[in-house]
C-alpha positions in Angstrom: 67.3 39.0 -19.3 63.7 38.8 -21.0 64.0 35.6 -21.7 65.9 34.5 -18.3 63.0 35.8 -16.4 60.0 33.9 -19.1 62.3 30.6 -18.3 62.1 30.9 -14.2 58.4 31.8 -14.6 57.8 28.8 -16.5 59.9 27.0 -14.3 58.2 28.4 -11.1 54.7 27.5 -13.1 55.5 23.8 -13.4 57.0 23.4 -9.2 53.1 24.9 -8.6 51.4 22.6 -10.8 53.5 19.8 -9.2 53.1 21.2 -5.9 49.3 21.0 -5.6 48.9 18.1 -7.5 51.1 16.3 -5.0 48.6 17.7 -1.9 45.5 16.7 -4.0 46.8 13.1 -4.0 47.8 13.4 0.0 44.6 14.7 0.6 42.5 11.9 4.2 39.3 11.6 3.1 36.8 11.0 6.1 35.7 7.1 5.6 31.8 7.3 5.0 29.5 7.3 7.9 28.0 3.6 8.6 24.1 3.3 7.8 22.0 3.9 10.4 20.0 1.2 12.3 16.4 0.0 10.4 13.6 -1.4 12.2 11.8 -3.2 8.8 8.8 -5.4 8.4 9.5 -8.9 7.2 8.5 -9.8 4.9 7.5 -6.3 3.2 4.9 -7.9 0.8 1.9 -9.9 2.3 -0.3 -11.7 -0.1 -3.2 -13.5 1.5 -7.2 -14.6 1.3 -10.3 -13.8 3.6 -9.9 -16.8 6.0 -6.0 -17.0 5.9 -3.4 -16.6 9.0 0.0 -15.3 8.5 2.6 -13.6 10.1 5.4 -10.9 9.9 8.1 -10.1 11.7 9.4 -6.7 13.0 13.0 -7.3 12.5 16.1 -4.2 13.4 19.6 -4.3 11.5 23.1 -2.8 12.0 22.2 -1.7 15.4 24.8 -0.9 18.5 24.0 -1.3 22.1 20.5 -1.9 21.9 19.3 -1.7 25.7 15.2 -1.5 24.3 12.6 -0.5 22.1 9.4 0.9 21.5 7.6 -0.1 18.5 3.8 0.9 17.3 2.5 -0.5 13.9 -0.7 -0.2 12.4 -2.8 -2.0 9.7 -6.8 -1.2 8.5 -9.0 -2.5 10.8 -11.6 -4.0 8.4 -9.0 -5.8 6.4 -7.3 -7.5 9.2 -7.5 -8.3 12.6 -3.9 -8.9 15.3 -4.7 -12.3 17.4 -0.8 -12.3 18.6 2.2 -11.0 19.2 5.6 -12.2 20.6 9.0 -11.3 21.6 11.4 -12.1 19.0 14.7 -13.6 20.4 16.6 -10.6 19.5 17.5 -8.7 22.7 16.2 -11.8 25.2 19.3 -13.8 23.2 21.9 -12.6 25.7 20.1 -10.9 28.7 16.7 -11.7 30.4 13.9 -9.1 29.4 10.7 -7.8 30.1 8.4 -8.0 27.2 4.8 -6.2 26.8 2.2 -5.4 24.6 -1.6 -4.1 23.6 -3.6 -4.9 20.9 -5.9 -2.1 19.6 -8.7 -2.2 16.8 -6.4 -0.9 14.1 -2.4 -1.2 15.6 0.2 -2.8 18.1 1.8 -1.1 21.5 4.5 -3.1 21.9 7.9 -3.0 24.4 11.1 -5.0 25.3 13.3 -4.0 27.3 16.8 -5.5 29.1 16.4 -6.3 32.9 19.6 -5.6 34.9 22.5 -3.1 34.5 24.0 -5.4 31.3 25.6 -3.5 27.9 22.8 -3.8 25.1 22.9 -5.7 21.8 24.6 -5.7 18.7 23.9 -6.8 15.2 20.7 -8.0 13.7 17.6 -10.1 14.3 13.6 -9.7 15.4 12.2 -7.5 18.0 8.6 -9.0 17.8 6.3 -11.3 15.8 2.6 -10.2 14.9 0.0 -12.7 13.8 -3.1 -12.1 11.7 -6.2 -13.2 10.5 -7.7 -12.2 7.0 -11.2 -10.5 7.4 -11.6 -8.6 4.6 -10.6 -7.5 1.0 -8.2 -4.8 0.0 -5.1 -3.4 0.5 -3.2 -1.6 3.6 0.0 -0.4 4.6 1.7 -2.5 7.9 2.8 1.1 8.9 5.8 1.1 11.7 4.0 4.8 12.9 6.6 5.2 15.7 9.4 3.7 17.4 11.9 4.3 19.8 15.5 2.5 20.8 17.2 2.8 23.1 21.0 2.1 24.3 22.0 1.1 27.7 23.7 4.2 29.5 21.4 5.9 32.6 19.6 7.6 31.5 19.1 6.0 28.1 20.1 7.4 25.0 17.8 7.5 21.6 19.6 5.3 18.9 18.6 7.6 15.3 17.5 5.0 13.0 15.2 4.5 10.3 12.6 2.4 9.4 10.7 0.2 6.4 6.9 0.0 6.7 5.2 -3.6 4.9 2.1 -3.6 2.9 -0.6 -6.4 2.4 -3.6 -7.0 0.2 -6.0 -10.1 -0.6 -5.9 -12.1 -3.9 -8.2 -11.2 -6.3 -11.4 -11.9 -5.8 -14.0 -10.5 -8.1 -13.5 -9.3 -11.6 -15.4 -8.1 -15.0 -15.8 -10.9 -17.7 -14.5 -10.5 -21.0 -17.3 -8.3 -23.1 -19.0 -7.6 -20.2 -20.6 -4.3 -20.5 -22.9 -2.9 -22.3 -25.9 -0.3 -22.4 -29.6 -1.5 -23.4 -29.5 0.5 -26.6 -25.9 2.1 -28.5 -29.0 4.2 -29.6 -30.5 5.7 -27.5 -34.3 7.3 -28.8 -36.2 9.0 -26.0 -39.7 9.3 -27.5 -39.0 5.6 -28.6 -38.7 4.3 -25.0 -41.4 6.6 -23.4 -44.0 5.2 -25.6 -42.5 1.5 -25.5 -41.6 1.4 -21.7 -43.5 4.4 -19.8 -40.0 5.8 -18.9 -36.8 7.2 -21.0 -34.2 5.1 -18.6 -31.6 3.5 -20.2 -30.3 0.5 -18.4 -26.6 -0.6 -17.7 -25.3 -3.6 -17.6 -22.4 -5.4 -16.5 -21.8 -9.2 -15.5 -19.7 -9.5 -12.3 -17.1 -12.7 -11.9 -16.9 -14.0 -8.3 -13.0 -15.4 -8.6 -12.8 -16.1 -5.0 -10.1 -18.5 -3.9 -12.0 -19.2 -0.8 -14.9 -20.1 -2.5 -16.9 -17.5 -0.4 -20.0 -15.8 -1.4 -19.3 -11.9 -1.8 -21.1 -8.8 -2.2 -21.0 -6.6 -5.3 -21.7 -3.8 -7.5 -21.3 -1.7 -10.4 -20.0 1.4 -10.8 -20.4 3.0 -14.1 -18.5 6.2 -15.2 -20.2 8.1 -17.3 -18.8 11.6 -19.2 -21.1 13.3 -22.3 -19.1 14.6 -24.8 -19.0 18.1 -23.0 -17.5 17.3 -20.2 -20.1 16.5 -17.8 -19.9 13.4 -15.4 -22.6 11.1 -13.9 -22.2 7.9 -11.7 -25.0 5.9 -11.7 -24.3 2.4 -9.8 -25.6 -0.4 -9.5 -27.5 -2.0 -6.3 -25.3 -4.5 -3.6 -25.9 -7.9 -4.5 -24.7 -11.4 -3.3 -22.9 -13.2 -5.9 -22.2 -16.5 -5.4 -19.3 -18.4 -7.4 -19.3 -17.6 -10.9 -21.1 -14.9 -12.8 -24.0 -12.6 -12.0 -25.7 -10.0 -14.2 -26.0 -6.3 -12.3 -27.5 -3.5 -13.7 -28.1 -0.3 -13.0 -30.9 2.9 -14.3 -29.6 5.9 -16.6 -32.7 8.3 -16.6 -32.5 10.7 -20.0 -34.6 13.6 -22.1 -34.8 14.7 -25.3 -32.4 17.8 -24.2 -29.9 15.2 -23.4 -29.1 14.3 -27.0 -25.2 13.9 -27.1 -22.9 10.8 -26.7 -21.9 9.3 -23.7 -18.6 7.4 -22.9 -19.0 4.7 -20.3 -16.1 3.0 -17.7 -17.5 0.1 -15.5 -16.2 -1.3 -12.6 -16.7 -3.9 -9.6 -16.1 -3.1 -6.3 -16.2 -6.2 -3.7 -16.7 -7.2 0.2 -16.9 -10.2 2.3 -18.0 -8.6 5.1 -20.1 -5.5 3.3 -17.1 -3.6 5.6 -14.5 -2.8 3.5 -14.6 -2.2 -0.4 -12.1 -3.8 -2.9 -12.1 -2.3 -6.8 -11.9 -5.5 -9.0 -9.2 -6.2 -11.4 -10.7 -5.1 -14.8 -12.8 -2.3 -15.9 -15.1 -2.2 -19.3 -15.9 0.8 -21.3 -18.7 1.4 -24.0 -20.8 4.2 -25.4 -23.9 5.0 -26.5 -25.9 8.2 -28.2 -29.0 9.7 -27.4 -30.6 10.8 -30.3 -34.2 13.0 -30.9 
């Protein structure tokens, strides 16, 4: 009988095993949820000169019953400046619209919407196009800082969606040469220079490129890093000067004592404008050092 009842509960062990794999394989599976609309930037990398006009469209995919839309973007307003924006065919494609807009210092206020009791849109394609001009150097987001859709039931529902901001910056435009760094003495002697010179500076120097594409004169100057070997920081710079295409020397005053004996590691680097505006670090930095001995 022992072994009669081991064999049925071996038996009944096996039907279980079989049993749930069976519902495991039987199992529906919701199909995954469709990605949500995306209001985007196109294109989302803008490379441009002082000088140059380009533009960029704000573009929606995957959307459903898009009746209309709200859509503010904004950029740095010493880099570039909006002279236009239009309705993109999107929504006007199928019914007539309303389209309108404001242009501020620094972003967009911008609005279509359908005229008439129709159904919305479906699909893909451009809400609006912005145009700039290039004023400055340097780098800013095109930041989509709120937007709204909207489908075309009364009263209007919110479409959830997300969004992909763009980013711009100038080409390159001022640089350190190769070698380009240095201090007036690696070593550094105090009562050497107060008898020599009247004074115990010691002077920095660094010669600035002017790469400009544009051929534009810029402004400049050095910034010089500058840590002694206990820890403690100084940032002497350099004064703005015009540099012209090619290379310019700028330099910049270091005043030491004798109780300042230690030595000092040095990072140097350009920072640019066209306008005097808005500051751009150039491509390359330098670094040296020097000693300041008794």
């Amino acid at each position: 009988m022992k072994g009669v009842k081991k064999k049925n509960l071996r038996w009944l062990s096996l039907l279980l095993v079989v049993a749930v794999s069976y519902a495991a394989l039987n199992v529906t599976h919701a199909p995954p949820a469709p990605p949500l609309p995306n209001v985007y930037v196109d294109p989302g990398e803008n490379v441009y000169s002082v000088g140059d006009v380009f533009t960029v469209d704000i573009n929606i995919a995957d959307v459903e019953d898009l009746y209309s839309c709200g859509i503010k973007i904004s950029w740095k307003r010493d880099l570039l400046n909006c002279i236009g924006v239009t309705e993109g065919p999107f929504i006007k494609s199928t019914n007539p619209t309303a389209f309108v807009y404001v242009i501020h210092d620094d972003y967009v206020d911008a609005g279509v919407s359908t005229l008439g009791p129709y159904w919305g849109i479906w699909g893909s394609g451009t809400l609006m196009t912005l145009t700039f001009s290039v004023i400055d150097a340097g780098t800013t987001p095109l930041e989509i800082f709120y937007s709204v859709l909207i489908d075309h039931w009364t009263p209007g529902n919110e479409i959830s969606h997300t969004v992909t901001d763009g980013y711009f910056e100038t080409i390159q435009a001022a640089t350190l040469v190769k070698k380009s760094a240095w201090p007036e003495h690696h070593h550094f002697d105090v009562s050497v220079q107060l008898a020599n010179d009247g004074d115990s500076n010691q002077t920095l120097y660094a010669l600035v490129a002017n790469t400009s594409p544009v051929g534009y004169d810029l402004y400049a100057y050095v910034a010089f890093e500058i840590v002694r070997d206990d820890g403690v920081v100084f940032t002497p710079t350099s004064d703005v000067a015009t540099v012209a295409l090619g290379t310019q020397m700028l330099t910049a005053d270091f005043p030491l004592t004798s109780s300042d004996r230690a030595k000092y590691y040095v990072t140097a680097c350009c920072w640019y404008s066209y306008t005097g505006a808005a500051w751009s670090e150039g491509e390359k930095v330098k670094t040296f050092s020097f000693a300041v001995v008794p």
